[in-house]
Phi, psi and omega in degrees: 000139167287113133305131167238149207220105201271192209037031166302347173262018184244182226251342166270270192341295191311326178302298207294303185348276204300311225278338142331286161298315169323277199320351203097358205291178172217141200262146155225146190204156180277161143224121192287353177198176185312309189305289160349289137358282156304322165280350153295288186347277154342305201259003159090042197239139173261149191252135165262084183329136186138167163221186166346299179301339176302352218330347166281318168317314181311282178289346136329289178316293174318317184306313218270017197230157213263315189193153173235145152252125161267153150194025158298098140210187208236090198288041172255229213271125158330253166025312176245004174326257216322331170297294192283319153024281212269324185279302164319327169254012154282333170281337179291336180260002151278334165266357162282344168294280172005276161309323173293120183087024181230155179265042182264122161285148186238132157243045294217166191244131150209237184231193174224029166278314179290012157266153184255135174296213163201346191226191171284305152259132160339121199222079195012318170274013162264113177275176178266169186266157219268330111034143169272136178321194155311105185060038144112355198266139179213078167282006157287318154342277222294304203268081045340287219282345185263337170285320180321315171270011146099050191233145191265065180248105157270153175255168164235124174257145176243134176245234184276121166275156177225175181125166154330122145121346170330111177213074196199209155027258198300330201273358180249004152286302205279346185271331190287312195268004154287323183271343179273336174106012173208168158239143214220166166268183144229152189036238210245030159055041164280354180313147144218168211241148187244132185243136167218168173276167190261005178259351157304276198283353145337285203283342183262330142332293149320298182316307183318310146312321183293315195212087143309124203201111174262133219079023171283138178258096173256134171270105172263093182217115177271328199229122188314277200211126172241142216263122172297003203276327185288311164005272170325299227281319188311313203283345172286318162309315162277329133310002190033057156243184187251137179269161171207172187258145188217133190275140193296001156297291207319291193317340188275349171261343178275331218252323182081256211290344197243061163282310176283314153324342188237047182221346207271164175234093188222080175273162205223134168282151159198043201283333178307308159296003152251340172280335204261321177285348177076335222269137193224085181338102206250326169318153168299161174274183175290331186259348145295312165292010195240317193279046138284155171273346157332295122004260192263044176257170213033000000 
């Protein structure tokens, strides 16, 4: 298949990139800039100059493509989440103009805050709420609603991802217990966050695309629920602080903005998404890939 892909230099795209090109595929991927450019070049990817925002660029690139993976958005200041939004599901309907009355699947990345569970763990038939995510965002919403309109469109939900290149997750837990001197929990830090490696969750993209089924929910989740306390105790251990229990004022002043990431309990299933995809986790877990010194250099 030709794929075209957006975010490919970012740390999950760059993964679907290489693990695409293994499998055989031939890639197109956006790049918002030279560098960017250069590094699809490298990695033996052809680059389409544009961003999120191109929407002409967006349906081009798609028309000239076999399938798309989204996995673009830009995770900065909360403040324009509602902004960039808008540009992300104007760009996701471009490629459902495209794409609507055809079996080329668009496969897209999201999450699991807008979903409601139904059970003790989040499980592929658990739908999102019909509510808009964090600052607006619900892009599981959007690729419903373009299957719903005859566009061969899935989703993947993603949970803390991990891995080389990682600046998301664990490394703004570990930027928290560097500045306050300790690393913390909350109560008796029994929460736990469902994890995957990011070379993993390449591969459940890819698959998703290979055997395309529209309106499908898949979980790239290796790991159910990992306990923030270990969490903790890996990142204290390697900063040399003290790890500690923290009461929910505190945490909310220790942890701020990501308070509901390191407080929240959402283990996740993902037995569906392995009977139906064959796919089979292969990565370190999270707290074996996090007791690296990689991880806490700079």
């Amino acid at each position: 298949m030709r794929v075209f892909v957006t975010g490919g230099t970012g740390f999950i795209g760059a993964a679907v990139v290489r693990d695409l090109l293994a499998a055989g595929h031939t890639v197109t991927a956006l790049a918002r800039s030279a560098s960017s450019a250069d590094r699809l070049h490298a990695a033996g990817a052809e680059p389409v100059a544009g961003d999120l925002a191109d929407t002409e660029t967006i349906r081009d690139a798609a028309a000239r493509a076999d399938a798309v993976i989204h996995t673009a958005f830009d995770n900065g200041k909360a403040l324009l989440f509602p902004l960039r939004s808008r540009v992300e599901r104007r760009a996701l309907r471009a490629v459902g103009a495209v794409f609507a009355g055809t079996d080329r699947p668009l496969i897209a990345a999201g999450g699991f805050a807008p979903v409601i569970a139904t059970g003790p763990l989040f499980v592929e038939t658990d739908a999102a709420s019909p509510k808009a995510g964090p600052a607006g965002r619900n892009v599981e919403r959007t690729i419903m609603r373009l299957a719903g309109d005859g566009v061969n469109a899935s989703i993947v939900r993603l949970p803390v991802v991990h891995g080389d290149g990682d600046h998301f997750t664990m490394p703004r837990f570990i930027a928290l217990a560097r500045k306050n001197g300790r690393s913390a929990y909350l109560g008796d830090g029994a929460n736990r966050l469902p994890a995957v490696h990011n070379v993993d969750a390449a591969r459940v993209f890819r698959l998703a695309a290979e055997r395309a089924v529209a309106g499908s929910r898949y979980h790239a989740v290796a790991e159910e629920g990992v306990p923030a306390r270990d969490i903790a105790e890996v990142i204290g251990h390697r900063l040399g602080v003290p790890t500690v229990s923290l009461s929910a004022r505190e945490a909310r002043r220790h942890f701020g903005l990501y308070t509901g990431y390191a407080t929240g309990d959402g283990p996740a299933s993902s037995t569906i998404t392995r009977d139906v995809l064959g796919w089979m986790p292969q990565g370190p877990g999270l707290l074996e890939d996090l007791d690296r010194a990689e991880y806490f250099a700079g």
